[in-house]
C-alpha positions as CSV (number, residue, x, y, z in Angstrom):
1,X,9.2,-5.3,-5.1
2,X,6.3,-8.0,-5.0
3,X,5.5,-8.5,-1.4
4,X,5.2,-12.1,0.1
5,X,3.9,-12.8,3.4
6,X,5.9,-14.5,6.4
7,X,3.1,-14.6,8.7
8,X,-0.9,-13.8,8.0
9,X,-1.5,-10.5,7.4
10,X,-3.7,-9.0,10.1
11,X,-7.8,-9.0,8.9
12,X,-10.9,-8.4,11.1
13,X,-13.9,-10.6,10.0
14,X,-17.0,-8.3,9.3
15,X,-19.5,-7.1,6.6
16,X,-17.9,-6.0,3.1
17,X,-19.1,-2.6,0.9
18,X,-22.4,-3.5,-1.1
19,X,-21.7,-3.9,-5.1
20,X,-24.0,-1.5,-5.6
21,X,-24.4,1.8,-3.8
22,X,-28.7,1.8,-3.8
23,X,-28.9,-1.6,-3.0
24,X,-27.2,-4.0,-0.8
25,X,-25.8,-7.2,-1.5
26,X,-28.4,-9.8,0.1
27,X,-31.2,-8.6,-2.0
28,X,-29.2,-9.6,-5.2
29,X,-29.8,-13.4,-5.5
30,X,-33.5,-12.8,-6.3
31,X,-33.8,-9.6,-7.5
32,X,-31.0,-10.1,-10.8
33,X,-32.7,-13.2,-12.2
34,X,-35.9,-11.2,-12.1
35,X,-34.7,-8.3,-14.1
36,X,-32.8,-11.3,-16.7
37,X,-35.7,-12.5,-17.1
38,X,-37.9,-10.0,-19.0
39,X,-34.5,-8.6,-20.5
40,X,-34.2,-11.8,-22.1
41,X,-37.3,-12.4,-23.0
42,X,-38.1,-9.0,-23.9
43,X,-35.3,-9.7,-26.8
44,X,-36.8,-12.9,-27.9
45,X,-40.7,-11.3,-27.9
46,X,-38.8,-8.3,-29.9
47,X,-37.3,-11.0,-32.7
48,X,-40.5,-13.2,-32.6
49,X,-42.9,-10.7,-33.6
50,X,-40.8,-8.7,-36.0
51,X,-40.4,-11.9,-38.2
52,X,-36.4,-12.3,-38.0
53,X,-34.1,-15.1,-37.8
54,X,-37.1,-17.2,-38.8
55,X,-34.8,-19.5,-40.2
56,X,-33.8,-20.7,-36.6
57,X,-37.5,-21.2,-35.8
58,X,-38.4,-24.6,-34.2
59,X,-42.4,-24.8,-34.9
60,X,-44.1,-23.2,-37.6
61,X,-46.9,-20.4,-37.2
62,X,-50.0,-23.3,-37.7
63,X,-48.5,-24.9,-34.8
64,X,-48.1,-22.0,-32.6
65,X,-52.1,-21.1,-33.2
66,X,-53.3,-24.6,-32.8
67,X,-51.2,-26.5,-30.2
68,X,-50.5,-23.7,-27.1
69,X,-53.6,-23.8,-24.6
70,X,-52.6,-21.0,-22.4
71,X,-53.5,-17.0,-23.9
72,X,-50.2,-15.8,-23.7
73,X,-51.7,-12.9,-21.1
74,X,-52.3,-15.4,-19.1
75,X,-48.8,-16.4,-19.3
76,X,-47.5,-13.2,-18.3
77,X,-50.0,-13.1,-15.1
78,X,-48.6,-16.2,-13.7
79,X,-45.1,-15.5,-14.6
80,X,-45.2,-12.2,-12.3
81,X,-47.5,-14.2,-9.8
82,X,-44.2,-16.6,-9.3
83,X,-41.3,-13.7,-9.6
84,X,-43.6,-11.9,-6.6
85,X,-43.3,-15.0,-4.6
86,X,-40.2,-15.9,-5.2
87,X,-39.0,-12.3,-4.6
88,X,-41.0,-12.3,-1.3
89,X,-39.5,-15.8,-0.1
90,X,-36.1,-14.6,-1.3
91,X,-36.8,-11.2,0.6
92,X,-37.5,-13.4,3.9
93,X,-34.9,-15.7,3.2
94,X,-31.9,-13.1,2.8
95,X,-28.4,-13.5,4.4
96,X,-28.4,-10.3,5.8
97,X,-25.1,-11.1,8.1
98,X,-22.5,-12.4,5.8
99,X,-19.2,-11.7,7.1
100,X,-15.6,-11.3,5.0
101,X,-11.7,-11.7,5.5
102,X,-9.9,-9.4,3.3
103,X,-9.1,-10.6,0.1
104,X,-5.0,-10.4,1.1
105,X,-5.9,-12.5,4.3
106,X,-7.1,-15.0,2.5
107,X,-5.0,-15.0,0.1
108,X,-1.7,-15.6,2.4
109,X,-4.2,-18.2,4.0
110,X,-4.4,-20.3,0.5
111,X,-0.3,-19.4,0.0
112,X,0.2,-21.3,4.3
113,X,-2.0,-24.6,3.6
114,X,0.2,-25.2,0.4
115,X,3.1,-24.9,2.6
116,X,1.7,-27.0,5.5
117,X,0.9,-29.5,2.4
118,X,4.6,-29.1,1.1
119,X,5.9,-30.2,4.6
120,X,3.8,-33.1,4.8
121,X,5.0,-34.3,2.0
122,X,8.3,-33.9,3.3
123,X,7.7,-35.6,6.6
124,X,6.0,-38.9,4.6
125,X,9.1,-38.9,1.9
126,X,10.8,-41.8,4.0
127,X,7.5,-43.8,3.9
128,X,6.7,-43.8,0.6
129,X,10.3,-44.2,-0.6
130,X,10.1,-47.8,-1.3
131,X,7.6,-47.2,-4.1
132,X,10.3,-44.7,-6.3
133,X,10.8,-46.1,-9.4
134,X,13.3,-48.4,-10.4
135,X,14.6,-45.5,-13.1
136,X,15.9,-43.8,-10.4
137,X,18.4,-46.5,-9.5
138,X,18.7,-47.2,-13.2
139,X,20.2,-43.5,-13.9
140,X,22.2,-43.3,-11.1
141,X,24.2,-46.0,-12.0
142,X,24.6,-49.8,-10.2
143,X,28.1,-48.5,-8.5
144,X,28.2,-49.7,-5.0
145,X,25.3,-48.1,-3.6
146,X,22.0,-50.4,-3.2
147,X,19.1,-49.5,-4.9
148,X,16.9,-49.7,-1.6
149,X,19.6,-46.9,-0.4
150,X,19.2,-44.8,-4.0
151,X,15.2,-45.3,-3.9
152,X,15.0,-43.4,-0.1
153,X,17.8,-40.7,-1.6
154,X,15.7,-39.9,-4.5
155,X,12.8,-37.7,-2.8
156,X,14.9,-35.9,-0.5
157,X,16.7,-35.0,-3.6
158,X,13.9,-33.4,-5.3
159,X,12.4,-32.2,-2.2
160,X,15.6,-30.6,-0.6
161,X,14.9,-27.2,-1.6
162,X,11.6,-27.6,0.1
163,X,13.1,-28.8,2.9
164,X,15.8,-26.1,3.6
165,X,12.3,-23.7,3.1
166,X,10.1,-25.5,5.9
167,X,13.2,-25.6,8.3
168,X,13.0,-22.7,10.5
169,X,14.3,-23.2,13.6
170,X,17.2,-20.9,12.5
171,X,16.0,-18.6,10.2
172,X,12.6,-17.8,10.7
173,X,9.8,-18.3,8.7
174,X,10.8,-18.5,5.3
175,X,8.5,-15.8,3.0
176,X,6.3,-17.5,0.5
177,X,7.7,-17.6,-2.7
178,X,6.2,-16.4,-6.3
179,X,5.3,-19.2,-7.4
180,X,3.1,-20.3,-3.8
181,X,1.7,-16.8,-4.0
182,X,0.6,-17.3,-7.6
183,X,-1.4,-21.0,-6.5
184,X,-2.9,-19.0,-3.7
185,X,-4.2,-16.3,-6.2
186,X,-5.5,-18.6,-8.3
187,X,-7.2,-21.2,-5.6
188,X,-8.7,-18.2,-4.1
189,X,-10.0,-16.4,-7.4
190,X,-10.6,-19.4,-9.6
191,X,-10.7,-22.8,-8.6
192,X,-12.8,-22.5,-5.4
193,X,-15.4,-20.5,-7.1
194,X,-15.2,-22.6,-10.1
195,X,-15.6,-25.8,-7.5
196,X,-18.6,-23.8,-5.8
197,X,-20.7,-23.1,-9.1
198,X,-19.7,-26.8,-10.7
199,X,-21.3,-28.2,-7.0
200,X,-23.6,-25.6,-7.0
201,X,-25.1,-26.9,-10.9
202,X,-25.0,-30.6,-9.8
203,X,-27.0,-30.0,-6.5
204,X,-29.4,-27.4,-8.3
205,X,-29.8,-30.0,-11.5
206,X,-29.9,-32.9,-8.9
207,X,-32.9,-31.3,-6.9
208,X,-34.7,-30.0,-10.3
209,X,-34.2,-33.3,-12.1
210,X,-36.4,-35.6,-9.4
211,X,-38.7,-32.9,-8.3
212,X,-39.6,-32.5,-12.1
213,X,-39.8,-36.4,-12.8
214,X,-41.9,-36.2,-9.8
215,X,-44.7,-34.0,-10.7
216,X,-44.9,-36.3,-13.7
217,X,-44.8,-39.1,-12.0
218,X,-47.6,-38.3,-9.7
219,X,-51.0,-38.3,-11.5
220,X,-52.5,-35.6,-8.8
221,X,-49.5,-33.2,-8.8
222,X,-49.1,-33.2,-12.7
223,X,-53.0,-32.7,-13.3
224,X,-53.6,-30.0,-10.7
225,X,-50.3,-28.8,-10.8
226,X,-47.6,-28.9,-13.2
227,X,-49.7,-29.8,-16.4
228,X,-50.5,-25.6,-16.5
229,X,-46.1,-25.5,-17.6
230,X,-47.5,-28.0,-20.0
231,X,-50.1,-25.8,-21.8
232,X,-47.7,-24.3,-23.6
233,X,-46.4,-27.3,-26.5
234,X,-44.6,-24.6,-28.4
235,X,-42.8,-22.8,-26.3
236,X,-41.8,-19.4,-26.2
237,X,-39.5,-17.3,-24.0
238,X,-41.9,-16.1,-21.2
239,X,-43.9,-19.4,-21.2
240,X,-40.4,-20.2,-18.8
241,X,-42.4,-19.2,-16.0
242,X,-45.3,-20.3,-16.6
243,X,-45.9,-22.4,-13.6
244,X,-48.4,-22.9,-10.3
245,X,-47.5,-21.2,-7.4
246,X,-47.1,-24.7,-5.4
247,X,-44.5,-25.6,-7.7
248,X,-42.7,-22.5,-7.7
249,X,-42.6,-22.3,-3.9
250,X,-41.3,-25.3,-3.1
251,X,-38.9,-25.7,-6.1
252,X,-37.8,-22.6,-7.1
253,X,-38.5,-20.3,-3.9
254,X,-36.8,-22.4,-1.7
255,X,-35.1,-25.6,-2.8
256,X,-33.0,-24.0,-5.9
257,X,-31.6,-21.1,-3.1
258,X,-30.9,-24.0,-0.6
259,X,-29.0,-25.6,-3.2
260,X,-27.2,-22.6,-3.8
261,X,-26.5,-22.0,-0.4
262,X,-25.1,-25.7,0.2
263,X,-22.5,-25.1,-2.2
264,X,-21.4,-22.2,-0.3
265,X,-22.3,-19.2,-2.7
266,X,-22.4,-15.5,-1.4
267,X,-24.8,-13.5,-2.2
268,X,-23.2,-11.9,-5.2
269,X,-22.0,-15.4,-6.1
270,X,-25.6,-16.3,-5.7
271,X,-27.0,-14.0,-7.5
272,X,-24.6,-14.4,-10.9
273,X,-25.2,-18.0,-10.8
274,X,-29.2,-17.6,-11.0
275,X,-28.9,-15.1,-14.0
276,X,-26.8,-17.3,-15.8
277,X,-29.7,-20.4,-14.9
278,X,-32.3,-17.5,-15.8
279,X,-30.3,-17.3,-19.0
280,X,-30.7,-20.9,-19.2
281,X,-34.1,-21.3,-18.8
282,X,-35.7,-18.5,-21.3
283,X,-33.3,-19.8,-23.8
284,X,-34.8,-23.4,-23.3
285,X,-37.9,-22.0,-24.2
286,X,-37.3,-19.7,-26.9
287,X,-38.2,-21.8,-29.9
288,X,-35.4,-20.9,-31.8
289,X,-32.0,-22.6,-32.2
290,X,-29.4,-20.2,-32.6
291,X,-25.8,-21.4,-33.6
292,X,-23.0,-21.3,-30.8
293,X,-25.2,-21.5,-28.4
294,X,-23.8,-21.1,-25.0
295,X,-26.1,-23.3,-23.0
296,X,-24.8,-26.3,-25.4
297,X,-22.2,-26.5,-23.2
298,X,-23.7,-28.0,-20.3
299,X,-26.5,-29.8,-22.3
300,X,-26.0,-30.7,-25.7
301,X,-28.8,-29.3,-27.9
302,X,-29.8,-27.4,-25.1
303,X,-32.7,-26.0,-26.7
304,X,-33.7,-29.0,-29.0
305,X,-34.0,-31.5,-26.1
306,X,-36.0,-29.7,-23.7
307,X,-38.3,-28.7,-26.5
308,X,-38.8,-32.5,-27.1
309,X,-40.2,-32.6,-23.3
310,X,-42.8,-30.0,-24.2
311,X,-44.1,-32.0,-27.1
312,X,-47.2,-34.5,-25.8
313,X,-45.5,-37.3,-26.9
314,X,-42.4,-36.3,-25.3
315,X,-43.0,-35.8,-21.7
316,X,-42.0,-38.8,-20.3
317,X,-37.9,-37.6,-21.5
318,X,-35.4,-35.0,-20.9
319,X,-36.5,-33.8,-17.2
320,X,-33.5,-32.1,-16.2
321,X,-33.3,-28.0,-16.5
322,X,-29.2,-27.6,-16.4
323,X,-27.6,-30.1,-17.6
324,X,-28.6,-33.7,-18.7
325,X,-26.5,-36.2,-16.8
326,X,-29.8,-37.0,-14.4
327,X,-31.7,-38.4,-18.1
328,X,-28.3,-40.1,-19.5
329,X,-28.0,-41.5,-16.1
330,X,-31.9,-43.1,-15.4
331,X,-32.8,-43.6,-18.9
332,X,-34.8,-40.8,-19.6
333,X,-32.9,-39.3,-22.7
334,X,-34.4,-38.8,-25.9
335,X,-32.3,-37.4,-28.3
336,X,-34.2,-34.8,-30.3
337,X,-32.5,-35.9,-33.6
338,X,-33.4,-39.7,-32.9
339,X,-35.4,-40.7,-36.5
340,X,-38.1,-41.3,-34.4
341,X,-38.5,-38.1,-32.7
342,X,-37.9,-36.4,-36.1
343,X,-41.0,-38.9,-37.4
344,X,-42.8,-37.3,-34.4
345,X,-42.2,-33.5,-35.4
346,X,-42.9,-34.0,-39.3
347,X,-46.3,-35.2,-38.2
348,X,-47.0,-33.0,-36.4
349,X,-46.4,-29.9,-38.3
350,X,-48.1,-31.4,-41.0
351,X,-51.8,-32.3,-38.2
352,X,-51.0,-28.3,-37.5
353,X,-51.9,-27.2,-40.8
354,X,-54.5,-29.2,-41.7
355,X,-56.2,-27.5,-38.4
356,X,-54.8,-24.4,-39.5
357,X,-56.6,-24.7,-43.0
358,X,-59.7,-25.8,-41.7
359,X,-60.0,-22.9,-39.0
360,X,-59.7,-20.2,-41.8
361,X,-61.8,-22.1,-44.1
362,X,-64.3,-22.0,-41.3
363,X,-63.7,-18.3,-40.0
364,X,-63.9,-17.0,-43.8
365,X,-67.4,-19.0,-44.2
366,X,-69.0,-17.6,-41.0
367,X,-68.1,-14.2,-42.8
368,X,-71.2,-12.9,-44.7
369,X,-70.0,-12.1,-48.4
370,X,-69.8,-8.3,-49.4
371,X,-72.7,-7.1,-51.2
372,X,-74.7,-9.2,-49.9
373,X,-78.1,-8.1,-48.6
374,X,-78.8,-9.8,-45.7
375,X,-82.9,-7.7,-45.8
376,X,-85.7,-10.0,-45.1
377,X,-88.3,-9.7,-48.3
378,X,-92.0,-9.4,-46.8
């Protein structure tokens, strides 16, 4: 027999059993998007140098040799250079005291509110009577009753059963039904973690949209600062990281978790949403565009428009990370299949293999021709 509650279950408030045996749970939130982020990349590195899906390629091979600035060592350097301070930061910054009801407590306490809100509603039915519909009179009938007499019957009608649940002053307290148990399930399970990572996304992509804009805004901080991200103009997985350690402190280290932690994330909460960002992020910066992508969902042409920032003559567009409400909102959208964005690409392939050409041309006439005797006649 499925058990309903009459009264909160009994539930002491204290520390819950780490996910994982070797590790415990506050170490998480920085530690998981670390490991995602070579995974990930890894893959793409693996499918970029063996030659495949080539077809889904953004940028041709010219432009990969004559646009990117930053030696792709380099690239790796700085991208373990930010996950070592962001992993220090994140091991200073840990919630080592998080403390847990049992799921069943909370649970019963999700299944109570609805029934506190069910005899509210009860208890404001005679006030908000005179705004019943006319149908209600309508379908009883005109007979002798008045319809300002039929409009206050009509929600103690449909709310007698609740009623006769809420009163206890002879029965006791009524035991939460199937149906109050099965909201209380799902607010716990679903929709309040849903509601965290939604508020969780807009506060992250809020912080990252104006910090970004910012370091392009400010002459000093994007020329000793962020213009090192900007070395790379055809990006590639890794090159996600590639930034200066006082942008990744500041932004990534300590706002993003601050973010994170306004929205009411646990650690393991915490630590699922900044692998599915991490996720986010390399993808960005792949350079290919993969049908179905996932990250389409909360940014159309996920990969396409943040590409387009990359591009010199696209930096001033497309600053958010997440999503893309911050651009639509302050005018910074640029649709990466606008004609004249398109315009901008085509040109730009083409100046890549003109440079291309002339860079072999050059490296094969530096090379001394074979046979050659290169002997000085005295």
């Amino acid at each position: 027999m499925q058990q309903h509650f009459t009264m909160l279950p009994s539930s002491d408030l204290g520390p819950r059993a780490s996910l994982l045996p070797f590790l415990v749970d506050h170490h998480l939130p920085y530690l998981v998007p670390a490991i995602f982020y070579w995974v990930i990349s890894f893959v793409f590195h693996y499918i970029d140098t063996r030659g495949l899906l080539s077809g889904y390629k953004l940028h041709t091979s010219a432009e990969d040799l004559t646009k990117n600035r930053a030696p792709r060592k380099d690239v790796i350097r700085f991208a373990l250079i930010q996950q070592a301070a962001q992993c220090t930061l994140g091991y200073f910054m840990a919630d080592e005291t998080e403390l847990f009801v049992s799921p069943e407590y909370a649970t019963a306490l999700w299944a109570q509110r609805l029934r506190y809100v069910e005899a509210m509603i009860v208890g404001w039915a005679p006030y908000i009577s005179n705004l019943w519909p006319r149908a209600a009179y309508e379908s009883k009938g005109s007979g002798n009753a008045s319809p300002s007499t039929i409009w206050q019957d009509a929600p103690g009608d449909l709310l007698g059963n609740t009623t006769q649940r809420l009163d206890t002053s002879r029965i006791g307290p009524a035991p939460f039904t199937s149906q109050e148990m099965m909201f209380a399930r799902a607010m716990y399970w679903v929709l309040v973690p849903l509601f965290q990572y939604i508020a969780a996304m807009v506060l992250a992509d809020t912080f990252q949209y104006f910090t970004h804009r910012a370091f392009h805004v400010n002459k000093w901080l994007y020329k000793h600062v962020h213009s090192i991200h900007h070395d790379i103009y055809v990006p590639f997985a890794y090159g996600a990281f590639y930034n200066h350690p006082l942008e990744t402190i500041p932004i990534d280290g300590i706002g993003f978790p601050y973010c994170l932690s306004i929205a009411g994330l646990d650690n393991r909460q915490a630590a699922l949403f900044g692998a599915i960002w991490t996720f986010k992020t390399v993808v960005d910066h792949c350079g290919y565009d993969f049908p179905y992508n996932p990250c389409n969902i909360v940014c159309p042409n996920s990969v396409l428009f943040h590409d387009l920032h990359h591009q010199s003559w696209g930096m001033k567009y497309n600053f958010s990370v997440y999503g893309s409400f911050w651009d639509w909102i302050m005018g910074t959208s640029w649709s990466p299949y606008d004609s004249r964005a398109q315009a901008k690409y085509q040109r730009g392939r083409a100046a890549a293999e003109i440079v291309a050409a002339k860079a072999k041309l050059q490296a094969q006439e530096s090379q001394p021709a074979v046979g050659t005797s290169t002997a000085v006649s005295l």
